[in-house]
C-alpha positions as CSV (number, residue, x, y, z in Angstrom):
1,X,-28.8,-1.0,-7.9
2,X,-27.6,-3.2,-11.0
3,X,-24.4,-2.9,-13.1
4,X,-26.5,-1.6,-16.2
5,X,-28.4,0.9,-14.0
6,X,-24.7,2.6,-13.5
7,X,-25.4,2.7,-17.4
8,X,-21.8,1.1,-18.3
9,X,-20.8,-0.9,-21.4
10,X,-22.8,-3.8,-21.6
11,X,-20.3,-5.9,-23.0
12,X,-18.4,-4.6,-20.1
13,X,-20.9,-5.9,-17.5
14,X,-20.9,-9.2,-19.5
15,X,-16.8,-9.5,-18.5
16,X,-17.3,-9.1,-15.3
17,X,-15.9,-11.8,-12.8
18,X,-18.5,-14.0,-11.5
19,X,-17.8,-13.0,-8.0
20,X,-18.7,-9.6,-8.8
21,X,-22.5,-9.5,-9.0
22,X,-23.8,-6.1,-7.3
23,X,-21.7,-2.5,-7.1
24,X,-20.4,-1.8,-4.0
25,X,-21.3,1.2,-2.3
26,X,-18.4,3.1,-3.6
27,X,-19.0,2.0,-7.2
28,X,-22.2,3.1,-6.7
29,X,-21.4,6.6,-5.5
30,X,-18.3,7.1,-8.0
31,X,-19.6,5.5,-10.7
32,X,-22.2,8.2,-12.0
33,X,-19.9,11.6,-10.9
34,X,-17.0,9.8,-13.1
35,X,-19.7,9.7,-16.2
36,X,-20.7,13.5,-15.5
37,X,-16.7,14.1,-15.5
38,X,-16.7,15.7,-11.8
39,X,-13.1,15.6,-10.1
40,X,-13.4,13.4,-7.2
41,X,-11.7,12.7,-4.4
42,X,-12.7,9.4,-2.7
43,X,-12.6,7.5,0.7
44,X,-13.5,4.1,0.9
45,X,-12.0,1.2,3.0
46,X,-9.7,-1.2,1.5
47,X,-11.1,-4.2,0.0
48,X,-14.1,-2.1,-1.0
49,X,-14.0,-2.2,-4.6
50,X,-12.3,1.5,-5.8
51,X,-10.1,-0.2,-8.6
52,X,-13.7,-1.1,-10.3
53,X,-15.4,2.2,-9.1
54,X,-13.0,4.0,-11.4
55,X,-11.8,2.0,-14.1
56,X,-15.4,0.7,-15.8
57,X,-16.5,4.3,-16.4
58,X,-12.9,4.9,-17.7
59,X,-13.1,1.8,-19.8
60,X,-16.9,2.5,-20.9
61,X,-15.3,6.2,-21.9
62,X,-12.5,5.2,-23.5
63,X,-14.1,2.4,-26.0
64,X,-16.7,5.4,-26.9
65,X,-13.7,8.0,-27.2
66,X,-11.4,6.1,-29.5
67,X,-13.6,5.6,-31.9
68,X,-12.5,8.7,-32.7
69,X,-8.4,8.1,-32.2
70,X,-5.8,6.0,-30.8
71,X,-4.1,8.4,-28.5
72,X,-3.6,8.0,-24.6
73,X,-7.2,8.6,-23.1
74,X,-6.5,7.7,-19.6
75,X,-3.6,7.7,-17.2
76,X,-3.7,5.7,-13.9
77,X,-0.9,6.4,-11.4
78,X,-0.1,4.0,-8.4
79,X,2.9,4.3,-5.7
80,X,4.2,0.4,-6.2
81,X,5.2,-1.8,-9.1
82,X,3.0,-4.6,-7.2
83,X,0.3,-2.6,-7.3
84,X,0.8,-1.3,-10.9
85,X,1.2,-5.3,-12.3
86,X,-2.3,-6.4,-10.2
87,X,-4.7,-3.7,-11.5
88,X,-3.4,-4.1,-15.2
89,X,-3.9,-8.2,-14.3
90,X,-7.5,-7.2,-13.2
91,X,-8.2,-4.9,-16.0
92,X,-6.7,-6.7,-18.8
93,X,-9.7,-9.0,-19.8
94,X,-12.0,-6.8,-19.7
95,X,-10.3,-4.4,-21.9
96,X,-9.8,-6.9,-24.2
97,X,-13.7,-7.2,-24.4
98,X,-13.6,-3.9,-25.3
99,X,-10.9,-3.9,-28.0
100,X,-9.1,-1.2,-25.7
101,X,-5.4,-1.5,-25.4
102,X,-3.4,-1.1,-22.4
103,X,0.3,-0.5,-21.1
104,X,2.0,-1.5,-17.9
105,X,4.8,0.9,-17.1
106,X,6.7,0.5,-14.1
107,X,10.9,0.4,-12.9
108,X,12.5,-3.3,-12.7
109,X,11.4,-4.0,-16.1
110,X,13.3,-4.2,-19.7
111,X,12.5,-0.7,-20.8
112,X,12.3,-2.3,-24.3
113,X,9.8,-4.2,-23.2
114,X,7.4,-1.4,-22.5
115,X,8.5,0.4,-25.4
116,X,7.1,-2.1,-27.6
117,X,4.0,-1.7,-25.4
118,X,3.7,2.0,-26.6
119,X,4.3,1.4,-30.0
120,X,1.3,-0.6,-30.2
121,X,-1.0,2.2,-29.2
122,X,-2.5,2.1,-26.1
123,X,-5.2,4.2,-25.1
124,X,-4.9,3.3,-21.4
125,X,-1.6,3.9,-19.1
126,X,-0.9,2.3,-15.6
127,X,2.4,3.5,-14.5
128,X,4.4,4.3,-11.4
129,X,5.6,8.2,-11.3
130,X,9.0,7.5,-12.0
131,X,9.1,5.2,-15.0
132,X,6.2,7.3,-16.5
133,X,8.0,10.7,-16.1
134,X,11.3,9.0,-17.4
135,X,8.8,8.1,-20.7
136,X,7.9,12.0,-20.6
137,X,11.1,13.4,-20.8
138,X,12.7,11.5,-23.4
139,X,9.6,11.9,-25.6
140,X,8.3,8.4,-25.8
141,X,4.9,9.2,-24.3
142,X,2.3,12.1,-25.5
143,X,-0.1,12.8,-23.0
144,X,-1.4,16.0,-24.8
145,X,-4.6,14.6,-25.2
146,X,-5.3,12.6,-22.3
147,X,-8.3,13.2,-20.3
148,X,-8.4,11.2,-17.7
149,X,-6.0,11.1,-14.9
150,X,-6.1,8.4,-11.7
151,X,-4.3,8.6,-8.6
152,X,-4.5,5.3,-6.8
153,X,-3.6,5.0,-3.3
154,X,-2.7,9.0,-3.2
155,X,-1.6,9.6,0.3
156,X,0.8,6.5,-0.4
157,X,2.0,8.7,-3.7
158,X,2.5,11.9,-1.7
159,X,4.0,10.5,1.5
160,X,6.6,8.3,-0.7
161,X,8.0,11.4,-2.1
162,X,6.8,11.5,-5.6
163,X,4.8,15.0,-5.1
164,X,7.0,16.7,-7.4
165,X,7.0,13.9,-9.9
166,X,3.4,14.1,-10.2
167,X,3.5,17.9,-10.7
168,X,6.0,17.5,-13.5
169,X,4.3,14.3,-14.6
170,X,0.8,16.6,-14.5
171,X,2.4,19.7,-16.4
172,X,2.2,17.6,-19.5
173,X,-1.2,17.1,-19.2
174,X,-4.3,19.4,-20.2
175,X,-5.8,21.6,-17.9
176,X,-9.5,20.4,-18.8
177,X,-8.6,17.1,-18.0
178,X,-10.9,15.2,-15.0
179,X,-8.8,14.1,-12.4
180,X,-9.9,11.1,-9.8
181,X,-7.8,10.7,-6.2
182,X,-8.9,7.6,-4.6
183,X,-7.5,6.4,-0.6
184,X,-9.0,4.5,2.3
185,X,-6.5,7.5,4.4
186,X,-5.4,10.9,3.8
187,X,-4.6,13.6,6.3
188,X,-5.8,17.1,5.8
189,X,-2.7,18.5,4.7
190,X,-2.3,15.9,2.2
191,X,-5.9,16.4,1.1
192,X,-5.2,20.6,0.3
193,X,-2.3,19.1,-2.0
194,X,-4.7,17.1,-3.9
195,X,-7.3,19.7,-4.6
196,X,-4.4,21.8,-5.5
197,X,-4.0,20.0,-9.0
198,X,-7.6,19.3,-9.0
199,X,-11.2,21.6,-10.4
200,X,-14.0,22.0,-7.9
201,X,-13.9,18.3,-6.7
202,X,-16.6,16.6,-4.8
203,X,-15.7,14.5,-2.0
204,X,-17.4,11.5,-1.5
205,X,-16.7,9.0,1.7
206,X,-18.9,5.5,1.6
207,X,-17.5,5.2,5.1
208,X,-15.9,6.7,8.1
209,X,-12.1,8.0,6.9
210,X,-9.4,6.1,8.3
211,X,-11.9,3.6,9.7
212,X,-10.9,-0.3,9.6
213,X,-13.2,-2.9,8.0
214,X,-15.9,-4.5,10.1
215,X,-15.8,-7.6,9.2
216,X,-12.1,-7.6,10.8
217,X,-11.1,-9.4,13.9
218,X,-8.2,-7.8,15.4
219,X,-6.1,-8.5,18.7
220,X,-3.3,-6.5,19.9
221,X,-0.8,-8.7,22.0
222,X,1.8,-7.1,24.8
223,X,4.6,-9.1,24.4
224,X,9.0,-8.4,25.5
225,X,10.2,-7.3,21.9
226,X,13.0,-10.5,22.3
227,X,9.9,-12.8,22.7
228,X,8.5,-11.6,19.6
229,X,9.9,-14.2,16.9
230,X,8.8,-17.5,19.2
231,X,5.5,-15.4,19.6
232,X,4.9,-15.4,16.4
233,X,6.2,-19.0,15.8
234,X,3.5,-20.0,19.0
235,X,1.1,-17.8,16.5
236,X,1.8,-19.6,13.3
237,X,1.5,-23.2,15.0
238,X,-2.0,-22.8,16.5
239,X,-2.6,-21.5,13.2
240,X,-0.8,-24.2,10.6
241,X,-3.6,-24.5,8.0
242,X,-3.9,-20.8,7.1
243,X,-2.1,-18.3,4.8
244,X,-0.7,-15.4,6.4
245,X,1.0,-11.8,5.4
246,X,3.3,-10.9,8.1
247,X,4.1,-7.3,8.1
248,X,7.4,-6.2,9.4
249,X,9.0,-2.6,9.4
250,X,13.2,-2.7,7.8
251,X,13.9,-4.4,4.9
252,X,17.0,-6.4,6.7
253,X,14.7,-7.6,9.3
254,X,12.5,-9.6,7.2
255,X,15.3,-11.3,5.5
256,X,16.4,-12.5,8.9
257,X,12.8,-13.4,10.4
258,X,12.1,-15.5,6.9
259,X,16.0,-17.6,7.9
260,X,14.2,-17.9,11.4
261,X,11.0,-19.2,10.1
262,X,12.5,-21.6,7.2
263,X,14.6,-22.8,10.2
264,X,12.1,-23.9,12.3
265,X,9.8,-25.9,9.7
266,X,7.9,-23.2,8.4
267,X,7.3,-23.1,4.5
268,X,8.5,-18.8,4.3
269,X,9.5,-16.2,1.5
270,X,10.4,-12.5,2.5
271,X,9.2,-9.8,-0.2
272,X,10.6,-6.4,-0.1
273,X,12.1,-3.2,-2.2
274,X,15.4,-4.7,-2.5
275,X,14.7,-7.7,-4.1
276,X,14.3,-7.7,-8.0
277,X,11.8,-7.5,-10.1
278,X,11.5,-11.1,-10.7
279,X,11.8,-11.9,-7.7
280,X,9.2,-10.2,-6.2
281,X,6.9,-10.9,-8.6
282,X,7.5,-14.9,-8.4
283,X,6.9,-14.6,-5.0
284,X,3.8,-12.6,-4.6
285,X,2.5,-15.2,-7.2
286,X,3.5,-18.3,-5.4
287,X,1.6,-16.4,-2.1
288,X,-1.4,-15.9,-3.8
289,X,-1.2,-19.4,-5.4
290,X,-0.8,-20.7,-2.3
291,X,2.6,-22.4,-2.5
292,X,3.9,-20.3,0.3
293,X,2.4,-20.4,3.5
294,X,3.9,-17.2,5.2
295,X,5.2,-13.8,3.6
296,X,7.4,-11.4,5.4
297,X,7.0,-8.4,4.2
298,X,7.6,-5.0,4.4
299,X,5.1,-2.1,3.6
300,X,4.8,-2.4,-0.2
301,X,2.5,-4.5,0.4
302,X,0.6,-2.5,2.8
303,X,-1.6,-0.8,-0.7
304,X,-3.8,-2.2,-2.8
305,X,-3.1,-5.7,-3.1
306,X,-5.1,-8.1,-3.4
307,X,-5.2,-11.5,-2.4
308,X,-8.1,-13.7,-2.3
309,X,-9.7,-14.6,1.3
310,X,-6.8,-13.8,2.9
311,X,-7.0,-15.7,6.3
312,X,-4.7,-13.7,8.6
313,X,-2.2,-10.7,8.5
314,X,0.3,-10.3,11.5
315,X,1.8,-7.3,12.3
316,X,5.2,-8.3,13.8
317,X,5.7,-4.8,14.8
318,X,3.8,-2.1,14.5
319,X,4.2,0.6,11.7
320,X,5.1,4.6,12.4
321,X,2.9,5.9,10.1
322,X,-0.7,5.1,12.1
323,X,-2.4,5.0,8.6
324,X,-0.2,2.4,7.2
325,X,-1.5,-0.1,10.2
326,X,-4.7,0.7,8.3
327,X,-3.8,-0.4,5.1
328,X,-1.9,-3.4,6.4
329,X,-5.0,-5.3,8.0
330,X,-7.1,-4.3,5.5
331,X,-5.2,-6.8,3.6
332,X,-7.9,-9.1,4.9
333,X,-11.4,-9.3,5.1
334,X,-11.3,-7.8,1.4
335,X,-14.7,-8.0,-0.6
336,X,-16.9,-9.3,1.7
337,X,-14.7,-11.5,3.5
338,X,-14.0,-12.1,7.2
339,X,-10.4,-11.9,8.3
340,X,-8.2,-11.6,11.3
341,X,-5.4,-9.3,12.6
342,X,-3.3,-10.0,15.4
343,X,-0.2,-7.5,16.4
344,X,2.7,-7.8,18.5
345,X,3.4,-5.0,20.6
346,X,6.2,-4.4,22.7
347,X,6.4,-1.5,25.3
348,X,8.6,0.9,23.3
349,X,5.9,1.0,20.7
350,X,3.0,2.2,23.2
351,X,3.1,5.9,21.2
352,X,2.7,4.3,17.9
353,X,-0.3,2.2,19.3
354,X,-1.9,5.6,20.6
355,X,-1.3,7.4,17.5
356,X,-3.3,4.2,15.7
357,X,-5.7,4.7,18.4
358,X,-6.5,8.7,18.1
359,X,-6.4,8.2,14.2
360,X,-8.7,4.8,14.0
361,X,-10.9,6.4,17.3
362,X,-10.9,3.0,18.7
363,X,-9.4,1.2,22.1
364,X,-7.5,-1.6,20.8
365,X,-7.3,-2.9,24.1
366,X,-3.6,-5.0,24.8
367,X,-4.5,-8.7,25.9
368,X,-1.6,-11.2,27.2
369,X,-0.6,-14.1,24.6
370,X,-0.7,-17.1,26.7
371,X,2.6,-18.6,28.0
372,X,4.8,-15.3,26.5
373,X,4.6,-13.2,30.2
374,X,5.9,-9.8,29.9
375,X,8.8,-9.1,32.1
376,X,10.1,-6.1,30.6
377,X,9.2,-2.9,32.0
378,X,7.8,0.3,30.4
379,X,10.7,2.9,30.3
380,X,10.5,6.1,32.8
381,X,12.0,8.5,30.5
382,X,14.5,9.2,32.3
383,X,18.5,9.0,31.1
384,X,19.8,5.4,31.8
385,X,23.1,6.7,31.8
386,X,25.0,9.8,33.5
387,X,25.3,13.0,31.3
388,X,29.1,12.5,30.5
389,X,31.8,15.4,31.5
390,X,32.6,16.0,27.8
391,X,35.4,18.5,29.5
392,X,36.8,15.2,31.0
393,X,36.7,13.5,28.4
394,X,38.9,16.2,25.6
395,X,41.2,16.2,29.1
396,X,41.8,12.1,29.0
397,X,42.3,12.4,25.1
398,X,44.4,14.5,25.8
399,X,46.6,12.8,27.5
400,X,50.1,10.8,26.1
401,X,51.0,8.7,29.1
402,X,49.4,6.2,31.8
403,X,51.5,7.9,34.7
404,X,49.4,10.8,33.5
405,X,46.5,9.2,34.7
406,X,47.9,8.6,38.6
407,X,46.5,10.8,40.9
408,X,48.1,13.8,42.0
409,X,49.0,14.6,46.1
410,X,49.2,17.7,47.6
């Protein structure tokens, strides 16, 4: 199946990237239901094209539609500012083929900024819940007659806390408008949310849900959690001419990994939520430009972005949440590409490993990292200290005097 067959814009096709040649399979599925203006909510494994499957029928719409008018058309709602700045970077030339105008609205930024933005019209909306309902409120945005409404990365949206934001966000909406969910993971109780605020919708799955890409090469390592940063310097070294995303769970952590890393000769950035704005958009860009070899970084990461051929993603520990280990290798092997995975596992993380497991219906077998042997044993479960006398305790604090404390003889 072709592009034109998918009976989108031909101008549109003409935009196109030269990498992109064929539709994926989920282009090809989502592409006609978006065109008969179905609801949909759609699985498909990251790296496998959903940015396109939904926004060239949305941007083959909307250049018919505003022929018409210049009000908002379309609304497309993602959980990060990251993710917010790289589809708007992938979308902009080829709405500028189409004479469609677009508007980036996320926190971090100059509000004025992206007030000017909406001043000049736009017919196409990629915001972050907050920033957007903010826009709502004070009356800067109309999205009376908008009819098209995206949730990218959904389960991220829901599980970040932003469920009633998107209710509030969605009261200001019409009722006939088509609504399009789109995840490579979403549990069944988040799924009944999302066909709460949507009509009839058809499901569609190009692959397994929750299923990792094939084209992945993962190894799960067994290594003493105090071994883990001169594992992963071992890792790095065998490893010296290739890019890699190193995921880590708290925020303070990867500060102090990146000092550990820059200390030992290793070219490093960290990239987290509490850096600025600026900041963390300098540094994805000098990642995906190559002029840093290693990024530490947290979970905003995990969605949705992109970076070409992506070599390697290390998981320096292993995530809670047994989706998000999902999302973080499929930061590799995107679009046809071959990647690799490694994790380091220590034993206290043994139940998150399972629950990846159960969820990904795969062994993941644990594998020795050569010259890192683990010495520290699996705990029993049992108490490692006493249950303390609390009664002797309030009876010690109680008392005024060390001769209170001597013993007394019968």
């Amino acid at each position: 199946m072709t592009f034109t067959e998918l009976k989108l814009n031909p101008t549109l096709i003409k935009a196109l990237p030269d990498s992109v040649v064929t539709p994926s399979p989920i282009q090809q599925q989502v592409i006609p239901e978006v065109f008969n203006h179905t609801d949909i909510l759609a699985f498909a494994q990251t790296g496998s094209g959903k940015t396109y499957a939904f926004a060239l029928p949305l941007l083959t719409m909307i250049a018919a539609e505003t022929k018409a008018n210049n009000k908002i058309h379309a609304v497309i709602i993602v959980p990060t500012r990251e993710l917010a700045r790289q589809i708007n970077l992938n979308l902009q030339p080829l709405a500028k083929s189409l004479h469609i105008k677009m508007a980036s609205l996320f926190g971090g930024v100059d509000l004025e900024q992206q007030l000017q933005q909406l001043a000049e019209n736009p017919t196409l909306i990629i915001a972050t819940p907050g920033r957007l309902l903010a826009l709502i409120k004070e009356n800067k945005l109309d999205l009376s007659v908008m009819r098209h409404l995206v949730l990218d990365e959904a389960d991220r949206l829901i599980d970040m806390g932003f469920w009633k934001d998107l209710q509030s966000i969605i009261s200001f909406m019409p009722k006939s408008r088509q609504t399009l969910c789109f995840s490579a993971t979403l549990a069944h109780e988040l799924e009944q949310k999302m066909h709460s605020i949507m009509q009839n919708a058809q499901k569609i799955q190009s692959n397994n849900q929750n299923s990792v890409v094939d084209h992945i090469d993962e190894k799960l390592y067994l290594v003493n959690k105090g071994s883990k940063t001169k594992a992963l310097l071992a890792l790095l070294k065998q490893h010296a001419n290739q890019q890699v995303l190193v995921f880590i769970s708290a925020k303070d952590n990867a500060d102090a990994l990146t000092k550990k890393l820059i200390k030992a000769g290793v070219k490093a950035s960290a990239l987290h939520g509490n850096k600025d704005q600026s900041t963390r958009k300098q540094t994805l860009t000098y990642f995906k430009h190559k002029k840093i070899q290693v990024l530490i970084a947290t979970d905003l990461l995990a969605r949705g972005i992109h970076i070409d051929a992506l070599p390697m993603v290390i998981n320096y520990d292993l995530p809670e949440s047994a989706p998000v280990y999902i999302h973080r290798v499929g930061r590799t092997a995107r679009a046809g590409h071959t990647g690799f995975a490694i994790s380091l596992v220590c034993h206290a993380e043994i139940l998150a490993l399972e629950a990846i497991r159960k969820l990904t219906k795969r062994t993941l077998p644990l594998d020795n990292l050569t010259n890192f042997p683990v010495t520290d044993k699996p705990s029993s479960g049992a108490a490692k200290r006493p249950v303390r006398d609390k009664q002797a305790n309030r009876r010690s604090a109680q008392k005024r005097s060390i001769k209170e404390f001597k013993p007394k003889y019968r």
